[in-house]
N, C-alpha and C positions, 0 to 999 in steps of 0.2 A: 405461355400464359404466366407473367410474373406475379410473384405475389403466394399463388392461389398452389398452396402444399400438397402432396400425395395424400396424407391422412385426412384433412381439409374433404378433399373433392369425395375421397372413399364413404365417410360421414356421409354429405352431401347426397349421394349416389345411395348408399344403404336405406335415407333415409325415405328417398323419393321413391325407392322401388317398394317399400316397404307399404306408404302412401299409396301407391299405385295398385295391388293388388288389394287392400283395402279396399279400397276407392270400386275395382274389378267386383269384389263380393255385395257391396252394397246395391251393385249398378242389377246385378245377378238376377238378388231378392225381387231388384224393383221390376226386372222383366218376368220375373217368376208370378209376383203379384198381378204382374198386367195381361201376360198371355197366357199363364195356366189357368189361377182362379179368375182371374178377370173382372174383378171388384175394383183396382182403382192402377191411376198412371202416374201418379203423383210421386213412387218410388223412380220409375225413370225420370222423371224430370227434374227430379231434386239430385239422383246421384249421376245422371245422364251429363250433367255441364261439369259435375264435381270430377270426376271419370277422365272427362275428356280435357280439363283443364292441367289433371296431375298428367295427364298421357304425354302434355306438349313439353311440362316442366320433365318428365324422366327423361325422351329421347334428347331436352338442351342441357341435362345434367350427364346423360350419356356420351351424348359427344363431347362434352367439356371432361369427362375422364378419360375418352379413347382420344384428347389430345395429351394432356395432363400425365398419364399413366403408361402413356406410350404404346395401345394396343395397336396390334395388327391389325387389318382389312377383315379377319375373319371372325376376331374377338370383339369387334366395335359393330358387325352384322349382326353376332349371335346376341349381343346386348339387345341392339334395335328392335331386333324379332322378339327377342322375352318378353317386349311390352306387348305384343299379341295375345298371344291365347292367356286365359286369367291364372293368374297366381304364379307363372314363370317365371316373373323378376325375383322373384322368393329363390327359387332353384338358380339364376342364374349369378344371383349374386354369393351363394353359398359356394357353387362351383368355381366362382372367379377368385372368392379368397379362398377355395382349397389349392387351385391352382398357381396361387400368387399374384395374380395378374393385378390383384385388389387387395391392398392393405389390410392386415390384420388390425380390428379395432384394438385401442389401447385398455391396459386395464385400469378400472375403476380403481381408487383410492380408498383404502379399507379403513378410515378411521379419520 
């Protein structure tokens, strides 16, 4: 993929998983609101498309870093799957950059 840098995609990637478990907790509240109290749906339906739209952008931002980043078969699965259960992309992108697999953000400019 030319062009498009390690630190680039890692950005990218941090920023959609990040998006995405958000997106997980809002969607939560809204099924909380609807099938616990069950006062209103309006929470699913507003973060229910918001959810599912960050879901399509993590897994085309996923696979654009397990070509980019050079993961293996089992690091570009275990991405896939963290967008399952909520709030995993959080843990799996921690793990990826303790393990290297994912770029160390740069540091911020003091001044």
């Amino acid at each position: 993929m030319g062009g498009v840098t390690p630190r680039a995609v890692a950005l990218a990637f941090r920023a959609v998983a990040l998006a995405e478990a958000c997106s997980w907790v809002g969607l939560l509240f809204g099924m909380f609101v609807k099938y616990v109290l069950a006062t209103s749906e309006r929470g699913v339906q507003i973060f229910g498309p918001i959810h599912g739209g960050i879901f399509v952008a993590y897994v085309v931002v996923a696979v654009v870093a397990a070509r980019v980043l050079r993961w293996n078969a089992g690091t570009t699965l275990l991405a896939l799957a963290a967008s399952v259960p909520p709030l995993v992309t959080l843990w799996f992108d921690r793990w990826a950059t303790r393990t290297g697999r994912l770029p160390v953000p740069e540091a911020a400019p003091t001044s």
